[in-house]
DRENPA-434343 format. One line per 10 residues: number of its first residue (from 0); their letters; for each residue x, z, y of N, C-alpha, C. Coordinates in steps of 0.1 Angstrom, whole numbers. Atoms other than C-alpha are relative to their C-alpha. Layout:
BEGIN
NUM = a = X,Z,Y,X,Z,Y,X,Z,Y ~ ...
END
This chain:
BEGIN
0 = xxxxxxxxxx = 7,9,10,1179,780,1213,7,3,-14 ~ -9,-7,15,1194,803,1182,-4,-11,-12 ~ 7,4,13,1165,785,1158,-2,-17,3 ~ -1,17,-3,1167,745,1170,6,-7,-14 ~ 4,2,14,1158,726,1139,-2,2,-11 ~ 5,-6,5,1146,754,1123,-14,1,-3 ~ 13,-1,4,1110,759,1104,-1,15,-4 ~ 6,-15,2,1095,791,1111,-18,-2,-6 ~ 15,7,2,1060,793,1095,-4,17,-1 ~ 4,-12,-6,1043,828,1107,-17,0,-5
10 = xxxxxxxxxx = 14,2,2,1013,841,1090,-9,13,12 ~ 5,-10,-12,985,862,1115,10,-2,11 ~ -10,-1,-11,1002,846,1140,-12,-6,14 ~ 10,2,-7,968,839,1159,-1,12,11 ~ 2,-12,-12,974,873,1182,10,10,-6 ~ -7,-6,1,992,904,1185,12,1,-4 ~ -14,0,2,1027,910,1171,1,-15,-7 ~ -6,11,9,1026,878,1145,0,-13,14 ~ 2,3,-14,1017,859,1180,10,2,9 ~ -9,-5,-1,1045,877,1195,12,-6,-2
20 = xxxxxxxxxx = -7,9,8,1067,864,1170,-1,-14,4 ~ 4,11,3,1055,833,1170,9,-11,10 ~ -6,8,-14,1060,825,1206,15,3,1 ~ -14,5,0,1096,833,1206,7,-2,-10 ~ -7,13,9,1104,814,1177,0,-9,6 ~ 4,12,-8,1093,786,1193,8,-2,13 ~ -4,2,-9,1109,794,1224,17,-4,0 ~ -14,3,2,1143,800,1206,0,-15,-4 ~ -7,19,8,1138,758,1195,-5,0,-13 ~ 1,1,15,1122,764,1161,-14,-8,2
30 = xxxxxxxxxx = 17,5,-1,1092,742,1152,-7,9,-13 ~ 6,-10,4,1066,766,1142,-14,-3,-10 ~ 14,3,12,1037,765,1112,-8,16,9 ~ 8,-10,1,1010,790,1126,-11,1,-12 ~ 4,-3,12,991,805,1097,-11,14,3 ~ 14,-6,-2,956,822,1104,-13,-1,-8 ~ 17,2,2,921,827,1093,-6,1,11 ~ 6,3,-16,912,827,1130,-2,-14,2 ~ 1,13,-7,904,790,1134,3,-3,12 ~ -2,-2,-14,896,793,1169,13,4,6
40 = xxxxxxxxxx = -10,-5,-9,922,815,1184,8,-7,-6 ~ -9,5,3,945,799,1161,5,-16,10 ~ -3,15,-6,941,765,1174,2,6,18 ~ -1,-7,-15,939,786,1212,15,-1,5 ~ -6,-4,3,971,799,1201,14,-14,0 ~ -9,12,-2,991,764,1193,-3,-8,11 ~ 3,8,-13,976,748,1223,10,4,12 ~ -12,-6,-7,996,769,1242,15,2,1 ~ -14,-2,4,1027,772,1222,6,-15,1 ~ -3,11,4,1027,732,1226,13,-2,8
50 = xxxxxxxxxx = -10,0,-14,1046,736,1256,16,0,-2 ~ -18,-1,2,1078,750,1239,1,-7,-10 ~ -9,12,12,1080,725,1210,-10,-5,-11 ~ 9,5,10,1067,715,1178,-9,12,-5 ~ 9,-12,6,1038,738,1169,-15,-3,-11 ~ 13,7,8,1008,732,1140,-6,13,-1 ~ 6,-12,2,984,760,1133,-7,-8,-15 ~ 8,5,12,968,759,1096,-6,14,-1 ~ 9,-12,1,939,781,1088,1,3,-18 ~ -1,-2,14,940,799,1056,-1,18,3
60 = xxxxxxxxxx = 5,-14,3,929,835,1039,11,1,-5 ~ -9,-5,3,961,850,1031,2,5,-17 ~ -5,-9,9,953,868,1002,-6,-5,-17 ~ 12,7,15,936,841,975,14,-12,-1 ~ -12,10,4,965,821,961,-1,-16,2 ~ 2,14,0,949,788,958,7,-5,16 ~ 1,1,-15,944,790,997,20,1,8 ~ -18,-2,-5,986,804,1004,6,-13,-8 ~ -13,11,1,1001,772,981,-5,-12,8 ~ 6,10,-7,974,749,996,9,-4,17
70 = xxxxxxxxxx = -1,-3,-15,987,761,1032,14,-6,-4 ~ -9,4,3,1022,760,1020,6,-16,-3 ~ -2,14,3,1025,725,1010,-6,-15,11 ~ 4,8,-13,1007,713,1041,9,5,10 ~ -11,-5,-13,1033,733,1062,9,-11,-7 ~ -12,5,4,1059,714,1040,-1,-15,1 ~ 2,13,-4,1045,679,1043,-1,-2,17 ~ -1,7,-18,1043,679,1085,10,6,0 ~ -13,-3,-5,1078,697,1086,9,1,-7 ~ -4,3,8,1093,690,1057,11,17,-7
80 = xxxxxxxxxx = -11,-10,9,1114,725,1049,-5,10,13 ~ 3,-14,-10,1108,763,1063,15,5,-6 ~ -8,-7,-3,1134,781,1073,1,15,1 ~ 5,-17,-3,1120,817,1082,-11,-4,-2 ~ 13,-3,2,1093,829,1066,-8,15,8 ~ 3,-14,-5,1073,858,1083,-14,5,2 ~ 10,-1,7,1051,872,1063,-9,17,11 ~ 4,-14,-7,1028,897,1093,-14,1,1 ~ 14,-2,-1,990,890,1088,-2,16,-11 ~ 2,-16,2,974,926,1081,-16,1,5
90 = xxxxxxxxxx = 12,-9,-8,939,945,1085,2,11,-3 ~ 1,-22,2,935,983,1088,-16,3,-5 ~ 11,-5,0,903,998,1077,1,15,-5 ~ 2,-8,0,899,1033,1083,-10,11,-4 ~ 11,-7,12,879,1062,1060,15,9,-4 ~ -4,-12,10,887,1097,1047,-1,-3,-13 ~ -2,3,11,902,1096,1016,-10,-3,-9 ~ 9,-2,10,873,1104,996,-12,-7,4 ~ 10,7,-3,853,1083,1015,1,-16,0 ~ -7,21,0,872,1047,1012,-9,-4,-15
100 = xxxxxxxxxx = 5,11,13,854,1023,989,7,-8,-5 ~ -10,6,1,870,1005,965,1,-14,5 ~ -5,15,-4,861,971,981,11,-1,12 ~ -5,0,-12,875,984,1017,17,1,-6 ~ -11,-1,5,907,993,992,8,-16,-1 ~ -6,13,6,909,960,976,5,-11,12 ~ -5,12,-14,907,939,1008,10,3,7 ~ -13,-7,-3,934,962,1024,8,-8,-7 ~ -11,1,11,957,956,995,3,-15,-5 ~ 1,16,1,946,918,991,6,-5,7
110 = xxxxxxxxxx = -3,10,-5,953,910,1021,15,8,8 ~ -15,-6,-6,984,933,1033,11,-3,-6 ~ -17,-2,9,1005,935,1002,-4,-13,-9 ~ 5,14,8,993,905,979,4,-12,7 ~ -5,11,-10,998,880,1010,12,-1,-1 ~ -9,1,0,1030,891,1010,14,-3,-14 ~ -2,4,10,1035,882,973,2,-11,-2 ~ 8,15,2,1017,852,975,10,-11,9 ~ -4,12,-7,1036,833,1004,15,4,-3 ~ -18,-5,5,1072,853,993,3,-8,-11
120 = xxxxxxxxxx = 0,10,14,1066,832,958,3,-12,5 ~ 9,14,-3,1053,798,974,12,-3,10 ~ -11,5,-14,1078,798,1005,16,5,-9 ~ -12,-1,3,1110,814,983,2,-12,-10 ~ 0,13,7,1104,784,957,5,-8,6 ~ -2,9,-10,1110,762,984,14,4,6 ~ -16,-1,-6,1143,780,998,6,-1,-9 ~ -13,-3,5,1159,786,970,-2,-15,-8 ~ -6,14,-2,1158,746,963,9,-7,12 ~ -5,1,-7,1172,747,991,16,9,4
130 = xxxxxxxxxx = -13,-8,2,1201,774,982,-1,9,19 ~ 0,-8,-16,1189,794,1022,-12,1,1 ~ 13,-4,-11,1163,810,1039,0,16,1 ~ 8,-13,1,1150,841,1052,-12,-1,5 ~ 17,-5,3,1118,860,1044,1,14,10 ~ 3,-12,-5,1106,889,1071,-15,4,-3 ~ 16,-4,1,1075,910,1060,2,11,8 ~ 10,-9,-8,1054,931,1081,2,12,-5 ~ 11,-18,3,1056,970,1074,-6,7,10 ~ 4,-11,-9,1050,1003,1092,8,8,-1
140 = xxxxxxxxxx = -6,-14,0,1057,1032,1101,-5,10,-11 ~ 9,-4,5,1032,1043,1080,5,3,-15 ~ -8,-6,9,1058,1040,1053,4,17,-2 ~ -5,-10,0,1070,1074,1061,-11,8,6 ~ 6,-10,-5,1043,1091,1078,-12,-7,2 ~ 9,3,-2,1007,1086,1083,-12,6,2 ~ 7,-14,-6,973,1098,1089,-12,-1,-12 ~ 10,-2,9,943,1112,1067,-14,-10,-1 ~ 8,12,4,920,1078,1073,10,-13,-6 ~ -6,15,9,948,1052,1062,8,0,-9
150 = xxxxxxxxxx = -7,4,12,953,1055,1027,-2,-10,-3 ~ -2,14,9,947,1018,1019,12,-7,8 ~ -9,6,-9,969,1006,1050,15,5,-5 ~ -16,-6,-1,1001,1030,1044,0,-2,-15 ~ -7,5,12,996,1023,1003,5,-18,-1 ~ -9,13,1,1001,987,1011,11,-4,10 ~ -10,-1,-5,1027,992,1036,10,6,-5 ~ -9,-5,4,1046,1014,1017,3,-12,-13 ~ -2,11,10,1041,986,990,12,-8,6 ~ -8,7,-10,1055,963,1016,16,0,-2
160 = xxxxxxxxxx = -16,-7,0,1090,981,1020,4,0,-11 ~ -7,1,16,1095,986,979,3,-16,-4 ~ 0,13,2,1086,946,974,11,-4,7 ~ -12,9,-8,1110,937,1003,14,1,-10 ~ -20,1,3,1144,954,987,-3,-3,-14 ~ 3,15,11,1128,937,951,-2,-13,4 ~ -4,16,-7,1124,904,966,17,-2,5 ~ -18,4,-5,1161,910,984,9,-1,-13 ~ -9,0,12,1178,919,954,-3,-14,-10 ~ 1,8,9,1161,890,930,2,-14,6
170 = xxxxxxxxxx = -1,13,-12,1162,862,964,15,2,0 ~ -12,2,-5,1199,870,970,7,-6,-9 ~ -8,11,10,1214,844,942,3,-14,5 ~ 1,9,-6,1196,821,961,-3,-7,10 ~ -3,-2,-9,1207,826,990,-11,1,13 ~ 17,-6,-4,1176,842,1005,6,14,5 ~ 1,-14,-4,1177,870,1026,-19,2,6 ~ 9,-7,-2,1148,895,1028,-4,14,7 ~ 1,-15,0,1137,924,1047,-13,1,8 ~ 10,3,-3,1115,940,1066,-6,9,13
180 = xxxxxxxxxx = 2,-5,-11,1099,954,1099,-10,11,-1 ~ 12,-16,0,1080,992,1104,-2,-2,12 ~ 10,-8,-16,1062,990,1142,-7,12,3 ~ 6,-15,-4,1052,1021,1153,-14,-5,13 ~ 13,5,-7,1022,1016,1183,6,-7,7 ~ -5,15,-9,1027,979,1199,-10,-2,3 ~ 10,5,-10,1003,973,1224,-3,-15,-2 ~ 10,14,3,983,940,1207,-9,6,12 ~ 10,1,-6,955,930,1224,-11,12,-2 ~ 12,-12,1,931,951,1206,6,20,1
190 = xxxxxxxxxx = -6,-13,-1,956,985,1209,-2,4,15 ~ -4,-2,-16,960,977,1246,-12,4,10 ~ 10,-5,-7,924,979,1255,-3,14,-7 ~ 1,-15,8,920,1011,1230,2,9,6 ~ -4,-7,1,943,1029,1239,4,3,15 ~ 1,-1,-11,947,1022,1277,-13,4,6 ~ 10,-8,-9,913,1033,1285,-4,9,-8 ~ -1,-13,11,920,1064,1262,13,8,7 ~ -18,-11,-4,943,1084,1284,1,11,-8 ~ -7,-15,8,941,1115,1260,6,-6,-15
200 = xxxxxxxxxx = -5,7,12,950,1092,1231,14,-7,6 ~ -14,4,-4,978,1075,1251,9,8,3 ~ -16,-12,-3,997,1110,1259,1,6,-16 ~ -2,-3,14,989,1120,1223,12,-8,-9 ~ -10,12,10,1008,1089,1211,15,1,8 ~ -15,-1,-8,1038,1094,1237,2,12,-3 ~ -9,-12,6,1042,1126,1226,4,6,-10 ~ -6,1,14,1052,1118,1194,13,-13,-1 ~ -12,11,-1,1076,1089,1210,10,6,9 ~ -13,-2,-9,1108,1100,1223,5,-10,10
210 = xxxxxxxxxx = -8,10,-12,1116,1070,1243,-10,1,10 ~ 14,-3,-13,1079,1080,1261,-5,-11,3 ~ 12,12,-4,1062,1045,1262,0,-4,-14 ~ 8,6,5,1040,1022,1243,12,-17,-4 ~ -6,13,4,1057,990,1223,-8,-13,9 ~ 9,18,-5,1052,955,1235,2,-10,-13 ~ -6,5,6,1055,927,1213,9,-7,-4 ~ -15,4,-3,1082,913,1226,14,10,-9 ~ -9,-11,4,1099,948,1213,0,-6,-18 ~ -3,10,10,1091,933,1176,7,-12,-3
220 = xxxxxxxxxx = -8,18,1,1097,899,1181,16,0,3 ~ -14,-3,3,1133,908,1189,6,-2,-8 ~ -4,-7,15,1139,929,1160,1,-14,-10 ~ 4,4,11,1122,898,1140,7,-16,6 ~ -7,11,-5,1146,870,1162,15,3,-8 ~ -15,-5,6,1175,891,1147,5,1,-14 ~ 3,3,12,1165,891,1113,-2,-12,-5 ~ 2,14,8,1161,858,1115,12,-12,2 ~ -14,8,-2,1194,847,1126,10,3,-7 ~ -14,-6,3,1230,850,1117,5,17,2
230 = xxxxxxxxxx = 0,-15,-4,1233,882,1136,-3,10,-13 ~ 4,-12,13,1217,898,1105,3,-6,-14 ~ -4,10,11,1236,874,1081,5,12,-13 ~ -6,-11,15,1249,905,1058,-8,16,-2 ~ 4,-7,2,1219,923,1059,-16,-2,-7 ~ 5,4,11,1192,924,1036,-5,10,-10 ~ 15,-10,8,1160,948,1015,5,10,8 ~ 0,-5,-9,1162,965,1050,-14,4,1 ~ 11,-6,-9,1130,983,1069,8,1,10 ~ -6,0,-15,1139,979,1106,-16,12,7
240 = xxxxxxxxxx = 9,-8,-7,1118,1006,1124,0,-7,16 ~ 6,1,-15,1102,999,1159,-10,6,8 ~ 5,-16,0,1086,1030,1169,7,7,14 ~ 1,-10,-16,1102,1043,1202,7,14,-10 ~ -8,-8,5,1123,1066,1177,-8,10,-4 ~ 0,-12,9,1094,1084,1164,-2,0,-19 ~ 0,-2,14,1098,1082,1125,5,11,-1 ~ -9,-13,5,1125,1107,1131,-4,14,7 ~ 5,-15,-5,1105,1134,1150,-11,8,-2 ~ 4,-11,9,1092,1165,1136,-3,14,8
250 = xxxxxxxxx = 10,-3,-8,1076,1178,1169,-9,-4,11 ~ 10,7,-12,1051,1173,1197,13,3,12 ~ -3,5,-14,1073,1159,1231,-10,8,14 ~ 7,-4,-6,1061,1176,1264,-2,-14,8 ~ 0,14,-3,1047,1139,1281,0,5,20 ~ 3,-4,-9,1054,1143,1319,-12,-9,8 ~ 10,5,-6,1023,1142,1341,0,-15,9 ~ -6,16,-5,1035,1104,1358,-4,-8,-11 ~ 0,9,12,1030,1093,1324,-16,0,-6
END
């Protein structure tokens, strides 16, 4: 129970990794703000998590300001103070460079790297009245490597990473730690049906991971239970990779037939 009387408030926490997160916040003892534009699953989502403790879900579009202080100030009135922020709602939309439109750009960039402006502002206001908190945003892997349909995704992930160690450095006065998480393939819901009944896409992707499997989100949520404790008390405008060790490989893995 690391986070017991702690306020975690998790955006895209309606499924996959922020979901992930979510649930073991909660489990470590923290009462949790979920933070979706999924209505539905959202509310699905805390119905479920009621079990481990205090849980609210609020709906909201990430990347329109009005809508992030609106959210914010309703997380702060039912729980009075956030403690860990964790900033992981995201979309991908995919297109050859020369073929991306600029709306497909804008909504990428709105809602990846802007969100993570928007609730970094709204929720660090709030810590640093409080002289504590940490902020975890969402990157990639995608920072360092990527592929010829996700220029909008990898430029607001790479955004991501630059903003984190500016937010660390301008949050650390007041007493704010920030950093920030790269996942490499983590088997969400929508990855897990993809890519499991894609066996030539699933040996493709293991043979660019040296550890030879597929993330879970548990493998995140870890990473993002450790950054949100003490454990990571003297660390700060980090990228934590979670990738199965491939950022750092610079050939194709032979994948044995078992796999």
């Amino acid at each position: 129970m690391r986070l017991r009387d702690k306020t975690a408030l998790v955006t895209g926490a309606a499924s996959g990794i922020g979901r992930a997160c979510a649930t073991r916040f909660a489990r470590e003892g923290a009462r949790v703000a979920l933070v979706d534009i999924d209505r539905d699953r959202g509310q699905e989502v805390a119905a479920e998590l009621a079990k481990e403790g205090e849980v609210a879900f609020f709906a909201c579009d990430v990347g329109f300001k009005d809508q992030v202080d609106a959210t914010v100030d309703s997380v702060l009135d039912r729980f009075g103070h956030v403690d860990v922020l964790l900033s992981n709602a995201g979309i991908m939309r995919r297109f050859d460079f020369l073929d991306l439109s600029e709306t497909d750009f804008d909504d990428v960039i709105r809602t990846n790297l802007k969100s993570i402006f928007l609730f970094g502002q709204a929720v660090g206001r709030h810590m640093a009245s409080r002289r504590s908190g940490v902020i975890i945003n969402m990157s990639s892997t995608s920072v360092v490597m990527t592929m010829p349909t996700l220029a909008a995704y990898a430029a607001s992930k790479g955004g991501i990473s630059s903003l984190t160690r500016a937010m660390a450095i301008s949050l650390a006065k007041h007493g704010i730690r920030v950093n920030a998480i790269g996942p490499g393939t983590i088997l969400t819901e929508l990855n897990r049906t993809n890519l499991l009944a894609n066996a030539e896409t699933r040996r493709s992707i293991l043979s660019r991971t040296p550890l030879m499997r597929l993330g879970e989100g548990d493998d995140v949520a870890g990473v993002a239970m450790f950054l949100a404790t003490d454990d990571s008390a003297y660390v700060s405008g980090q990228t934590v990779y979670v990738d199965g060790g491939r950022a750092g490989l610079n050939y194709i893995l032979p994948v044995p037939a078992a796999l």
